[in-house]
N, C-alpha and C positions, 0 to 999 in steps of 0.2 A: 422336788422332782426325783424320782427312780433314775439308779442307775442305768436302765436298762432305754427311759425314755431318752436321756443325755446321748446316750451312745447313736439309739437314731437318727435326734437332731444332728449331730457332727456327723454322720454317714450321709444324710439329707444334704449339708451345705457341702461335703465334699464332692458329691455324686456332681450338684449344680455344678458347681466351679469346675469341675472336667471335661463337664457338656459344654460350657461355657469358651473354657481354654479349646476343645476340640475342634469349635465352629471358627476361632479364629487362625487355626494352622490351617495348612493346605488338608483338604480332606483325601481320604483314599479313597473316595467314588469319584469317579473320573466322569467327566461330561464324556458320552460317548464318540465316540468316533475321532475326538482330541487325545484321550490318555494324560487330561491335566485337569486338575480339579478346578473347579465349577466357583467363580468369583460370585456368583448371584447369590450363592447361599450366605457367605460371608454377609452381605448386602443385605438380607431377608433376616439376619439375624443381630442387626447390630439395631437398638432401639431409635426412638423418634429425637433426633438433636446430640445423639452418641457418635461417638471417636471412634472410628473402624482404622487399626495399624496395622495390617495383615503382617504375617512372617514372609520374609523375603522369598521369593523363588516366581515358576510362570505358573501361571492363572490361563482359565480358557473365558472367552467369553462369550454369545453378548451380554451385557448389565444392562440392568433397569434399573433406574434410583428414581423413586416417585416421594422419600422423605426426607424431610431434612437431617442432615448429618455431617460430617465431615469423613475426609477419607483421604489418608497419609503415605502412601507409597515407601518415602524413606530415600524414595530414588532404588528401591531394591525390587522392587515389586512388576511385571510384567502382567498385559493381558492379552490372551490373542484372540482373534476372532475367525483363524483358517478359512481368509478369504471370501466370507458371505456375509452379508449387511454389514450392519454398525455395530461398533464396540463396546460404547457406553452410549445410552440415552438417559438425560435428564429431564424426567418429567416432572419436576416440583421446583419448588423454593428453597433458597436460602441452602445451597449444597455447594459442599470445599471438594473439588477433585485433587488433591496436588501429589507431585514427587512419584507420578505413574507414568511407564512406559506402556504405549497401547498401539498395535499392529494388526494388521492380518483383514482392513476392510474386502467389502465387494469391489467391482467396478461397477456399478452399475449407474449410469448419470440417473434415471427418471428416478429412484429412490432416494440420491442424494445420499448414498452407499460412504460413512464416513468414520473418524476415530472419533468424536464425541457430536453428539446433537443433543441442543438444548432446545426444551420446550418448557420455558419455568422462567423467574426474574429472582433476583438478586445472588446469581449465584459466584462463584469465584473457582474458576478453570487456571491452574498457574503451576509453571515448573514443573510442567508435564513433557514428555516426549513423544512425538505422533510420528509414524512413521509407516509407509506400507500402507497407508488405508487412500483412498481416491480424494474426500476431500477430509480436511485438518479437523475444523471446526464447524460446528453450523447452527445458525440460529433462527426461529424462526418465530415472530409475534414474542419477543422474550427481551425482557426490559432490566438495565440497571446490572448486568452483569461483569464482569471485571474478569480479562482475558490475558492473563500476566506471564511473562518470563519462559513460554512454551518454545519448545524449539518443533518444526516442524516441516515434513516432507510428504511430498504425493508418491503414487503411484510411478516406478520405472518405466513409461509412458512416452510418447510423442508429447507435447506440447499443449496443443489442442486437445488431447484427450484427457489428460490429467483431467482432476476434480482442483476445486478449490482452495487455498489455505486459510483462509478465513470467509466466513459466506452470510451477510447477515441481511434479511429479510422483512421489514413490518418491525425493526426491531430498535428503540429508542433510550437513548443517556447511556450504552455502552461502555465502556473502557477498554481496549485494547493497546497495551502498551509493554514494551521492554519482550519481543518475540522478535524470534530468529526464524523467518521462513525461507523456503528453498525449493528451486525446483516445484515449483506448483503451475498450476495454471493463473489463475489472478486471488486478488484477495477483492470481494466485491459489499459494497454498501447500497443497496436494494430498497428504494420507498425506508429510508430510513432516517432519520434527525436527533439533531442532540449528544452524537456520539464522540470519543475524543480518541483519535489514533496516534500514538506517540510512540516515541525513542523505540520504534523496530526495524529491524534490516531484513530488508528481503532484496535475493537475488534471484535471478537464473529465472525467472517466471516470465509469464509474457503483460501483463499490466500487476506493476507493484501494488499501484491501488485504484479501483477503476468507481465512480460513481455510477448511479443513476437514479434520476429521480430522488432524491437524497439531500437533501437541506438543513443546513447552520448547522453541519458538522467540523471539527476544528483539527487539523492537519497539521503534528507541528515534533520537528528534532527527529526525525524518520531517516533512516540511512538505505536508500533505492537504487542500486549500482546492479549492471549487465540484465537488467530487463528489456523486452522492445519498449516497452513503456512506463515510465516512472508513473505519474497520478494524471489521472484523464476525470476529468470533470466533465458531464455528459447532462442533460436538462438539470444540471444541482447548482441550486443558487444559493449563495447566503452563509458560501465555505470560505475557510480561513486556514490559508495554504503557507506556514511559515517555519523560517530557520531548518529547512529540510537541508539534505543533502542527494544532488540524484545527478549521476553521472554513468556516463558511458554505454549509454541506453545504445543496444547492438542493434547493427544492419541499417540499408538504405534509409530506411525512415523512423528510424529507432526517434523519441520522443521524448523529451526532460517533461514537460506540464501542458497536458493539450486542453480544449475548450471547443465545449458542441453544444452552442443555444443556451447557453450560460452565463446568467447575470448578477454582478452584485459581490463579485468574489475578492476577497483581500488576499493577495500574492506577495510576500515580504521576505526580506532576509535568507531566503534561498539562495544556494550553493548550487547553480545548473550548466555543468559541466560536461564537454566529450559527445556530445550526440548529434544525430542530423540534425535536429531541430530540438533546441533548448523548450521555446516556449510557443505551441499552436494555437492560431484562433482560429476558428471556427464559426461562424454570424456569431458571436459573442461579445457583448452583452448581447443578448435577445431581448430581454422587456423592454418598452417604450420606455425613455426615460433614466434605465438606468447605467451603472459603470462596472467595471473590474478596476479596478486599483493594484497596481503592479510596479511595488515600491521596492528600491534599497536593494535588490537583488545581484549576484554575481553571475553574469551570463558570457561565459567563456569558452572559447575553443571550440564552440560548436560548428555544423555547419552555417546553418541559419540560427542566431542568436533569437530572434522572433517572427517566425513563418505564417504569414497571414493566409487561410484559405481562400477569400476575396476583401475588397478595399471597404473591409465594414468599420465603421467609426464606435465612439464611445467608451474606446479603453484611455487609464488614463499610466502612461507612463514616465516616473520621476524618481531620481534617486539610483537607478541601476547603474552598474556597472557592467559596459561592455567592451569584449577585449578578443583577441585571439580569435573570433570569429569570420570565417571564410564571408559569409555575409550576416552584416549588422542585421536588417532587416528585410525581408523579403515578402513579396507578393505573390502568391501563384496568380498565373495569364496576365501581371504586369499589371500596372497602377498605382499608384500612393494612396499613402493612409496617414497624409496629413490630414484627415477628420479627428485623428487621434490627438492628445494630449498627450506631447511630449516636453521635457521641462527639464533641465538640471541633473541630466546624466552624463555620466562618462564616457566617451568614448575616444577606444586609443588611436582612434584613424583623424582623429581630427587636425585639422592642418593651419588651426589659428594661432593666435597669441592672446596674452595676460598682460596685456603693459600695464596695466592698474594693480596689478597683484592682489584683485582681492578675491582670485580662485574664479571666476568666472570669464569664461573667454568670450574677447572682443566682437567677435562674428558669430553668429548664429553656428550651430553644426549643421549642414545638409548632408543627405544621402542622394546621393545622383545614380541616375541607372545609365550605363552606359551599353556598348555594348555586350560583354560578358556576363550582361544579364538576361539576355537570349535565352535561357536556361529557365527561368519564370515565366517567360512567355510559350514557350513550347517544348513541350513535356517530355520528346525524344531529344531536347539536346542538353538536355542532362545528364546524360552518360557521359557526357563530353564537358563538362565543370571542372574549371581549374587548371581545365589543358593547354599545355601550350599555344594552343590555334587561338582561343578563347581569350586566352593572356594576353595573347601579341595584340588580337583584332582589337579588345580593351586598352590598351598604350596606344595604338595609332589614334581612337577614338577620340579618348584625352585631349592627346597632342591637337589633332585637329577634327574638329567634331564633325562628323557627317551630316547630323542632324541636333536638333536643341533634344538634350536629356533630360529624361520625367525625373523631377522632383521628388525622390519616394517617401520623407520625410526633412523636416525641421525643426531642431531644436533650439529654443531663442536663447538658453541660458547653459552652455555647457560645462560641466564641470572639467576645470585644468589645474592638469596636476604637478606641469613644468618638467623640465628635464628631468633625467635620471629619477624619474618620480613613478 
């Protein structure tokens, strides 16, 4: 080969390799009306199954990724969207978003105006930071995706207005786990099945995690603190609710785990702590025939430890631990729900003995309504729970009863745990 041909092959690969290097710095053509260069192209030029590592600085967006690829932030990396639609959309398969800061959605609810939407399966969204966009995440008909280690906030917004932090739709075998959300509106699982929500904390929202329609998805080491509502199960049957933690659920009817026409659900090992009502039923179970199983759990300090909306039968509760709650169990408009199975839990108001020592106390536990449960019967003197008046009219009651008190439950096996125990 001529010296002359050599020279223009090595001018050929160098000329590439500049175009090359060029498309992966920030460019100087500015998306207009941003004055920050345009993340799409970066995008449109990193091949099919190629590592895009942009150089650190802010990007404008919105992105389109319809191929597979991966894409590496570094944690250096920003993209903004100056407040109109969505920031990144995923329209393909098998795509890595990680170690990207992404801002600047619409508000707009009917578009679902958000920091990433996915329309693709198997993709892998993780150790991103979303922030400033209306909702976090959103999925829709998009399967087998892994939603990892994102930190995540909505819109400076009312409550109600916010968008979503996670939002998923028609969408099946998901993973979302090890996310920090904040300040959003709910995180919601929509006609969806098979998915596994794990080890994330969200606070400050108004349902940490809300079903509907939603079946044999698996709930489990989640940290749900100053929500109105920790996990509300809504027509979802066939979920598995355990080892969480959810406390301190704010305001009058603030909610540890509620239930609405819900059947078939395993509640375990839960940590339900600080709220008006630890644990709600709702005509739940709903199918003919079947149960909730509401085992092992620690249900403390609440107001109502387990607040029945009416005297519906079919749950079965065993194993729990209840303590520090103003009431064990309660009924709204009065009634018992000895239809229920109860069995072999704890409770620290119990007022028997253990003369056999082998942990189960002599007498049955009952729960008696007495007076001062006036409050479940009529809905205005509730304001007035735990008041003095309430108090007193409950001790005369006691001492000498007006009338014979409703039974609101019994436990034939109660767990004791003896002195100082």
């Amino acid at each position: 080969m001529s010296q002359a041909l050599r020279f223009d092959a090595r001018r050929k690969r160098a000329l590439l390799a500049a175009l090359w290097l060029a498309l992966l710095l920030p460019s100087a053509e500015a998306v207009p009306g941003s004055g920050l260069p345009s993340f799409q192209r970066l995008v449109d030029a990193t091949p099919t199954g190629g590592l895009l590592q942009p150089k650190a600085g802010i990007y404008a967006g919105p992105v389109v990724i319809r191929r597979a690829m991966r894409i590496d932030g570094a944690n250096s990396v920003e993209i903004r969207n100056g407040g109109v639609g969505t920031v990144v959309t995923i329209n393909g398969d098998d795509i890595v978003l990680r170690g990207l800061h992404l801002s600047g959605s619409g508000e707009i609810h009917d578009t679902l105006d958000a920091c990433v939407r996915v329309r693709g399966h198997r993709n892998t969204i993780e150790q991103n930071r979303l922030d400033d966009c209306l909702f976090g995440i959103e999925l829709q008909k998009s399967d087998d995706n892994l939603l990892r280690g994102n930190t995540i906030t909505s819109k400076p917004l009312m409550m109600g207005l916010r968008g979503d932090g996670i939002r998923l739709w028609y969408s099946m075998r998901n993973r979302i786990e090890h996310n920090r959300i904040r300040d959003v509106r709910d995180t919601v699982v929509w006609y969806s099945r098979d998915n596994v929500i794990s080890d994330n904390v969200t606070s400050g929202s108004r349902y940490a995690l809300h079903f509907m329609y939603a079946q044999e998805n698996v709930v489990e080491r989640n940290d749900y603190h100053g929500n109105l509502v920790g996990i509300f199960l809504m027509y979802s049957d066939d979920v598995i609710v355990r080892d969480n933690r959810i406390y301190r659920s704010v305001g009058p009817t603030g909610m540890g785990i509620g239930f609405k026409e819900t059947s078939r659900v395993r509640v375990e090992r839960n940590s339900i702590l600080y709220n008006a009502a630890g644990i709600y039923l709702d005509v739940s179970p709903y199918q003919p025939g079947s149960t909730n199983q509401i085992l092992d759990n620690r249900i403390a300090f609440n107001g109502s430890g387990v607040l029945f909306h009416t005297d519906w039968p079919g749950n079965v509760l065993s194993g729990n631990r209840f303590e520090g709650n103003h009431a064990q169990v309660a009924v709204r408009g009065g009634g018992s729900v000895r239809r229920n199975s109860w069995k072999g839990n704890y409770w620290d108001d119990y007022q028997g003995f253990d003369r056999d020592a082998d942990g189960i106390g002599d007498t049955p536990y009952k729960l008696m309504a007495y007076s001062d449960r006036l409050w479940m019967e009529v809905a205005a003197i509730e304001f007035f729970r735990a008041s003095p008046a309430l108090e007193a009219l409950d001790f005369l009651e006691r001492l000498l009863p007006f009338s014979k008190p409703t039974v609101i439950l019994e436990d034939s096996q109660p767990v004791f745990h003896g002195d100082g125990d």
